[in-house]
C-alpha positions, 0 to 999 in steps of 0.5 A, spaced: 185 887 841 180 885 837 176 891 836 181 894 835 183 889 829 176 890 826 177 898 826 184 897 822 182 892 817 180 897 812 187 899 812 189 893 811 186 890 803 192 893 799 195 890 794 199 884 797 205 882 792 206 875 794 199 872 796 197 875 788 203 872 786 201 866 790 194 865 788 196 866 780 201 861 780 202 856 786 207 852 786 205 844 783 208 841 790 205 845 794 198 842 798 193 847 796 189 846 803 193 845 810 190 844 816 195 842 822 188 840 827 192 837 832 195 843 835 194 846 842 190 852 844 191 856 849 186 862 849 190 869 850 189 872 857 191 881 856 197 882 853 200 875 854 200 873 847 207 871 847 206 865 852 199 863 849 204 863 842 209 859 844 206 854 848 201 852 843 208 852 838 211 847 844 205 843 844 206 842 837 213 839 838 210 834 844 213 839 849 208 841 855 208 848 858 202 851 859 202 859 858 202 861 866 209 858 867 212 861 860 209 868 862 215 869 867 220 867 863 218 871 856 213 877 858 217 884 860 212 888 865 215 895 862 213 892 854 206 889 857 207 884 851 215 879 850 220 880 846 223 877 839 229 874 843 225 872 849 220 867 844 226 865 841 231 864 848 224 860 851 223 854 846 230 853 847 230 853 855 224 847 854 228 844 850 226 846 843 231 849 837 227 854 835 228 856 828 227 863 824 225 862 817 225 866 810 220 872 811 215 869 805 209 866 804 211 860 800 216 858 805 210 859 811 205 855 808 211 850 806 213 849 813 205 848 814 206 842 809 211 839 813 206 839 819 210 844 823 206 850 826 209 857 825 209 862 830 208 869 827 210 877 830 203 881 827 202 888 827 194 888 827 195 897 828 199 901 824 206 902 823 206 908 827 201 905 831 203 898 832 199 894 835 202 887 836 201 882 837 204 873 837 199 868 833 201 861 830 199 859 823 196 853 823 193 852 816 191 856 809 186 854 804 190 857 797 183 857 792 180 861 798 186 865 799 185 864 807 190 862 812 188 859 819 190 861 826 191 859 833 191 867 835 188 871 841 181 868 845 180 864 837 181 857 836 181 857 829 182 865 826 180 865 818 183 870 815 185 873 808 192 872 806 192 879 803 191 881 810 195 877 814 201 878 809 199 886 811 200 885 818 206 880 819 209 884 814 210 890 819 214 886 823 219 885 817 215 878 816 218 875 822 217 868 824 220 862 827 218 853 828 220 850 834 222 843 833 224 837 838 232 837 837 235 834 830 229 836 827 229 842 822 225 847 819 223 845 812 226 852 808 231 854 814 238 856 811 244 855 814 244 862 817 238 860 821 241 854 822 247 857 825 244 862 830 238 856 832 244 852 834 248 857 837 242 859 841 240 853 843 246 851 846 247 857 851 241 853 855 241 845 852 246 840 855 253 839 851 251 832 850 244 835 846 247 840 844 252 837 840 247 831 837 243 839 834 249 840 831 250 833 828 244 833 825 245 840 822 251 839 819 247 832 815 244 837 812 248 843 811 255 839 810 261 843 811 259 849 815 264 851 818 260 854 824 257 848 825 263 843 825 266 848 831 259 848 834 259 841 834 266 841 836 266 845 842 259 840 845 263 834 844 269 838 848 263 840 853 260 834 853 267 830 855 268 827 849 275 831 847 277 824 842 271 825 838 271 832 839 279 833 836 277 829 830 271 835 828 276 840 829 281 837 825 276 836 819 274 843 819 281 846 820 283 842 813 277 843 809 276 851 811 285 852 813 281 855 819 286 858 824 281 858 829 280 850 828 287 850 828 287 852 835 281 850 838 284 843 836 292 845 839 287 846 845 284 840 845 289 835 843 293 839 849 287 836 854 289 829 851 296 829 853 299 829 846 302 836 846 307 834 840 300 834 836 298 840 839 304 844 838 304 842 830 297 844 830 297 851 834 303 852 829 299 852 822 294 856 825 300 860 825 301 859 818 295 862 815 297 869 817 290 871 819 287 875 824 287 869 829 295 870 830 295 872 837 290 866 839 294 862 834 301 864 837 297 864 845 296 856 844 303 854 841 306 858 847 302 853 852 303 848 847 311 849 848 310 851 855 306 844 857 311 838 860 312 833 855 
């Protein structure tokens, strides 16, 4: 791979609009040299890019897993390398929320500022002959215009950032943090935060996985996806109590038809079926596209034994 990149670099040095725009202006609060030198390294045996990036990330967030026991579960023999979901489906098995964020150098080097590594999707070929390859950003010196990488057989990969904004670039700039539960991602917007959440769930304990939500909802206030999320975990995790009462707020703050229900049939497993048959009915009343739902929850309401 590196030959190849040595071959191709020459391609590569075109005009870069966000490291100039960087360079001329760097934000006032933005460290102009970052080094996170605590992170791991795992050197990259052929085509096993994916498990050496995603362990040195796992490392970082204080989880140990080496790349041999990452490489069954994210690399695809037919691909001969591991695909965006199975990263992201990887952390989250081992217990990290794993996060993408915005597609752009400041918030890049902002997650670096905030001691988080970022994993990073490069095409080191060209679009019509792709060459890719996962590395993890570990720092960037702004005067020198270089960022740092953990990537391949190389430690510490110093590498222009013009260039590098060229080669992750032909990956729709796709990236993504891996943090230990309850911590998030210094640019991550809600979008993000939902799908993080929601992925993480699938393999987390409902317990975990409702504490995620929580600390999400700190943040970002009032999400609806977020609050049912949360919901639905506590549910899960055998706290209908507590779990009626998330529901509740989000169905007042949002008229959400589809908390309405959620907390008809949570309120049903508490045995308070008058509650429930009330909350199923202004689901109903919202007229919305939840009124099968809606009107399926007030018939097991009404049907329910007092």
């Amino acid at each position: 791979m590196r030959a190849a990149w040595l071959a191709l670099s020459l391609f590569l040095t075109g005009c870069a609009v966000q490291t100039a725009a960087l360079r001329a202006h760097p934000p006032a609060d933005l460290p102009p040299v970052v080094e996170l030198r605590a992170t791991p390294f795992f050197p990259q045996t052929d085509h096993q890019c994916g498990p050496a990036a995603l362990a040195t990330a796992l490392g970082a967030a204080g989880i140990a897993v080496g790349p041999v026991a990452l490489a069954d579960e994210v690399f695809v023999p037919a691909r001969a390398g591991s695909l965006q979901a199975e990263m992201l489906a990887g952390a989250r098995r081992h217990g990290a929320v794993a996060t993408r964020i915005p597609g752009e150098l400041e918030a890049l080097l902002r997650e670096l500022a905030a001691g988080h590594p970022v994993v990073v999707l490069q095409n080191l070929g060209l679009s019509f002959v792709p060459l890719w390859h996962y590395a993890v950003v570990v720092g960037h010196d702004l005067p020198r215009g270089e960022v740092l990488l953990r990537s391949g057989r190389t430690e510490r990969e110093r590498l222009p950032l013009s260039t590098f904004e060229h080669t992750w670039g032909r990956s729709g700039f796709w990236a993504f943090v891996a943090l230990p539960p309850g911590d998030w991602p210094a640019t991550a917007h809600a979008e993000s935060a939902i799908e993080a959440a929601v992925g993480f769930e699938r393999s987390a304990p409902p317990a975990v996985a409702a504490g995620v939500y929580a600390s999400a909802l700190q943040r970002w206030p009032r999400v609806l996806s977020l609050q049912v999320g949360r919901g639905n975990s506590l549910r899960a995790a055998g706290e209908p109590a507590q779990a009626a009462e998330v529901f509740r707020a989000a169905a007042e703050q949002h008229r959400s038809a589809a908390a309405w229900i959620n907390l008809s049939d949570t309120l049903l497993a508490l045995g308070r079926r008058d509650d429930a048959v009330q909350a199923a009915r202004a689901a109903l009343a919202l007229h919305d596209r939840w009124q099968p739902q809606a009107q399926q929850a007030l018939d097991e309401a009404l049907n329910r034994s007092r």
